[in-house]
C-alpha positions in Angstrom: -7.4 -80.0 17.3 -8.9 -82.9 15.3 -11.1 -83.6 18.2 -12.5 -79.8 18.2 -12.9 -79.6 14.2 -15.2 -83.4 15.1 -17.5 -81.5 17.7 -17.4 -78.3 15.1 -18.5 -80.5 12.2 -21.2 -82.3 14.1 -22.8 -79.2 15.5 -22.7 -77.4 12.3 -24.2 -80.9 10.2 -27.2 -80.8 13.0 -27.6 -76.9 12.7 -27.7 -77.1 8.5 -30.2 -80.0 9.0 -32.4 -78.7 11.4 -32.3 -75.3 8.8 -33.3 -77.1 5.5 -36.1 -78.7 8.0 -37.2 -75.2 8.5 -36.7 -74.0 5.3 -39.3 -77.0 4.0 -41.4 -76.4 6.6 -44.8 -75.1 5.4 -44.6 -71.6 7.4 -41.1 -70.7 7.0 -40.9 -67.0 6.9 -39.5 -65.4 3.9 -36.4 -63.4 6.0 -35.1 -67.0 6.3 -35.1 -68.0 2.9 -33.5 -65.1 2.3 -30.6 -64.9 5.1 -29.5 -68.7 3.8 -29.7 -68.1 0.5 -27.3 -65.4 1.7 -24.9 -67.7 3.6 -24.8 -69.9 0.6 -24.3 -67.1 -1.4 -21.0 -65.9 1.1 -20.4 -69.8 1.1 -19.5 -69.6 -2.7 -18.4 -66.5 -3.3 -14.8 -65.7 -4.2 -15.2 -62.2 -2.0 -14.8 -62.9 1.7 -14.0 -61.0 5.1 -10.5 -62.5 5.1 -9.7 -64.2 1.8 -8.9 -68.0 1.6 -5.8 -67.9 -0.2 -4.1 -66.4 3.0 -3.0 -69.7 5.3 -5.2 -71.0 8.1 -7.0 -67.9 8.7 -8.8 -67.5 5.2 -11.0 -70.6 5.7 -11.0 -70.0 9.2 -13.3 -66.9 8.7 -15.8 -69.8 7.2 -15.9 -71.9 9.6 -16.4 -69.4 12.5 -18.5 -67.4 10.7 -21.2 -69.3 8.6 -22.0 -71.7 11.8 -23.1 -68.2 13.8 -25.3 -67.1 10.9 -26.6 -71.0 10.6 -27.4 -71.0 14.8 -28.4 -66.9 14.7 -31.0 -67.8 12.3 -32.3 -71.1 14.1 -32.8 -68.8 17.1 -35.0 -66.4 15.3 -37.2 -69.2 14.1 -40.8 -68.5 15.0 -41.5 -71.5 18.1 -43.8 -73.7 15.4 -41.9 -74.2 12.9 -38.3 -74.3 15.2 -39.8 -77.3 17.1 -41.2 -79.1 13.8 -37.5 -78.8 12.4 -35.9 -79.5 16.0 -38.1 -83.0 15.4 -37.6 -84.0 12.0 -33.7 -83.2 13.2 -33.6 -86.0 15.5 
């Protein structure tokens, strides 16, 4: 389990990286400002899908669902500015 939430934390660290590379990047598209400001906004809100005072599967909602809207927005990147974050990444 610990080893799974390691690999889960890494990949989602490298995703929200190579997103706030793209979201500096000089022709960032407005749709993606706009879908992480959203994720943030889910992020902090006290409403969610499955509410986190219920055991294990309140957070678990989070942590499935805000590294698929993290990768689902990389993948819609336009190729320039994916590449220039994919770079500055490392």
């Amino acid at each position: 389990m610990f080893k799974r939430l390691t690999l889960l934390w890494s990949v989602v660290r490298g995703d929200a990286r190579q997103l706030w590379f793209a979201l500096r990047h000089p022709a960032a598209p407005g749709w993606l400002k706009v879908g992480t400001a959203l994720i943030a906004l889910y992020l902090l809100s006290p409403v969610d899908i499955v509410p986190d005072w219920l055991p294990v599967i309140g957070v678990l909602d989070d942590l499935v669902l805000v590294p698929l809207a993290i990768r689902w927005l990389l993948r819609r990147l336009p190729p320039d500015v994916a590449e220039a974050a994919a770079r500055r990444r490392g």
